[in-house]
Every structure is written in C-alpha cells, then in structure tokens.
C-alpha positions in Angstrom: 53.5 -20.1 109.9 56.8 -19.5 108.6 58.9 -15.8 108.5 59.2 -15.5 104.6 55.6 -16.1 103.6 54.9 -12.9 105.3 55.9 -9.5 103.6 55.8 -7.2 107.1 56.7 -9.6 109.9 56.4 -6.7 112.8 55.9 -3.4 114.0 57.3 -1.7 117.4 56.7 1.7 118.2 58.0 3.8 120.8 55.2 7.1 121.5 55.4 10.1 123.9 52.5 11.9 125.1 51.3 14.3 122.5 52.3 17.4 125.1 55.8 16.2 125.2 56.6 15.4 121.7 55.0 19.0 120.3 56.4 21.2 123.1 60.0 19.8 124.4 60.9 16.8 121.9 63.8 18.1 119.8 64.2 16.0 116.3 67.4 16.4 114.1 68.2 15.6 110.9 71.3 16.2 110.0 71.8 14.2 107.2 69.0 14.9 104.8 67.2 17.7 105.8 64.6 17.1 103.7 64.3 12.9 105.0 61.0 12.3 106.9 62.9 10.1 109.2 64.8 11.9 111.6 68.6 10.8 112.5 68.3 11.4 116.1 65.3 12.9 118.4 65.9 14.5 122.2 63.3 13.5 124.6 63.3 15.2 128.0 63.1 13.5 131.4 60.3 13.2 133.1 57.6 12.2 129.9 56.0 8.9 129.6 57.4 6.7 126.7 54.9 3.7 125.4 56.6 0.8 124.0 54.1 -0.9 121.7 55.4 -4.1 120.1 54.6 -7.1 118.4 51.6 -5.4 115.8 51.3 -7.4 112.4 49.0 -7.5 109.5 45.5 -8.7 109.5 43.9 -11.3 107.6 43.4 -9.5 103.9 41.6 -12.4 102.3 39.6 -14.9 105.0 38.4 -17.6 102.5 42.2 -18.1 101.7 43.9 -21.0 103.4 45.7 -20.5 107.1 49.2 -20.0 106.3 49.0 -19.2 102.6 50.5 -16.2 101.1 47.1 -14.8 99.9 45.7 -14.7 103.3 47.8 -11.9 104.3 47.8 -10.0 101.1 51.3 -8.6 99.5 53.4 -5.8 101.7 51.2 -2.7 100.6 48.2 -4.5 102.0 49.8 -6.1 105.3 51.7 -2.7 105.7 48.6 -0.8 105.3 46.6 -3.1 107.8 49.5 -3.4 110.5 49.4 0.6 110.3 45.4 1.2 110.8 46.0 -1.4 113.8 48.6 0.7 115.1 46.4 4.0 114.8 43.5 2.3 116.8 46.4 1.2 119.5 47.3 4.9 119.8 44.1 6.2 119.7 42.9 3.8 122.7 46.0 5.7 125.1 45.1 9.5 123.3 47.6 9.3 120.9 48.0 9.2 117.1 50.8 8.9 114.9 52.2 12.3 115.2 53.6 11.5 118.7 55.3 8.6 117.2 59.2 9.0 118.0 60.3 5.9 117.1 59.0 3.0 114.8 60.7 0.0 113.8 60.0 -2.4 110.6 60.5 -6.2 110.0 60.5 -6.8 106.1 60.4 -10.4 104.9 60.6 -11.7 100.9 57.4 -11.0 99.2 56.4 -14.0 97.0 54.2 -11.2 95.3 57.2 -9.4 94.4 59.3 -12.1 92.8 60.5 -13.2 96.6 61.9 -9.8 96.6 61.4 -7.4 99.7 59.2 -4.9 98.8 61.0 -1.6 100.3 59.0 0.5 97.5 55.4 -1.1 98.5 56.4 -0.6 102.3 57.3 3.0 102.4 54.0 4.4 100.0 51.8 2.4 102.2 54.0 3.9 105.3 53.8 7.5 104.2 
C-alpha cells in the first residue's frame, strides 16, 4: 500500500489517567486563548502516561479493491474511523478522550480532494 493513497496515515496518542489530567494537569494556551489545542500542558510526576501509537482507518468500503482509494473512504471517513478506534482503545484502559494530552496526526494527499490534503475534512471529523 502506498503513503499517498491514504488520506490519515496515523494516529499516536499520549493519555494520562483520568484523576491526573482533571485534578493536577495544568494546560496553557497562550497564544489563542480561545484554540482547542493547547500550546503547552504541565503534567506532574508520579502519573502514568499511555503512549498509544500506530491507529489508522478501517476499511469504509469492503467490496472495494485491497489498495484502492475507495477502500479507505476520503479523510472525513478514515479520520472518523481511526477516531472511534481510538475511543474503544481508551475505553479498554478506563479512559476516554478527555484525558487525551497529546495527539498527533499524519495527513497524506486525498485523491478525493483534488490530491489536496484535506486539513478542513480532518479537523470537523476531529472535533
């Protein structure tokens, strides 16, 4: 399978326990303060930190051929599978995406978007 024929290549997440994210985690954002990303987050010693990598898109469309671009689906639909895949991940170690600190996103070209990435499709899937 080649890179560019998928739209979301990977995920990786970095997630506390929910305990020390809601009580001791400090976020800032200093640069927008209205930005749901946050420019820099404190984490205390002494909390477990998962690490959970390597999370891509399911199959959107079975009867389409292995390595074709309609088997994946465009970046809304692999961002929105790689996502609920994520959320059953955290939910297996008593997690869910509020004690997310830290995720990380590999955008390819998306042939359904003119070979384009597809930051727009990405981010209203991600939110």
């Amino acid at each position: 399978m080649k890179a560019l024929t998928f739209s979301l290549a990977a995920f990786a997440f970095a997630a506390l326990s929910s305990h020390a994210f809601a009580v001791d985690t400090v976020v800032h954002n200093q640069e927008q303060a209205n930005s749901p990303f946050a420019s820099s987050v404190v984490v205390p010693p002494g909390y477990t930190t998962y690490y959970i990598s390597g999370s891509g898109p399911s199959v959107a469309d079975p009867s389409a051929p292995a390595g074709s671009v309609q088997r994946l689906g465009n970046t809304v639909a692999q961002t929105t599978s790689t996502l609920e895949g994520l959320r059953q991940r955290l939910a297996q170690l008593g997690l869910t995406f509020a004690d997310v600190v830290q995720g990380r996103v590999y955008l390819a070209a998306d042939p359904y978007n003119g070979g384009k990435m597809d930051y727009a499709g990405m981010n209203g899937a991600w939110m």
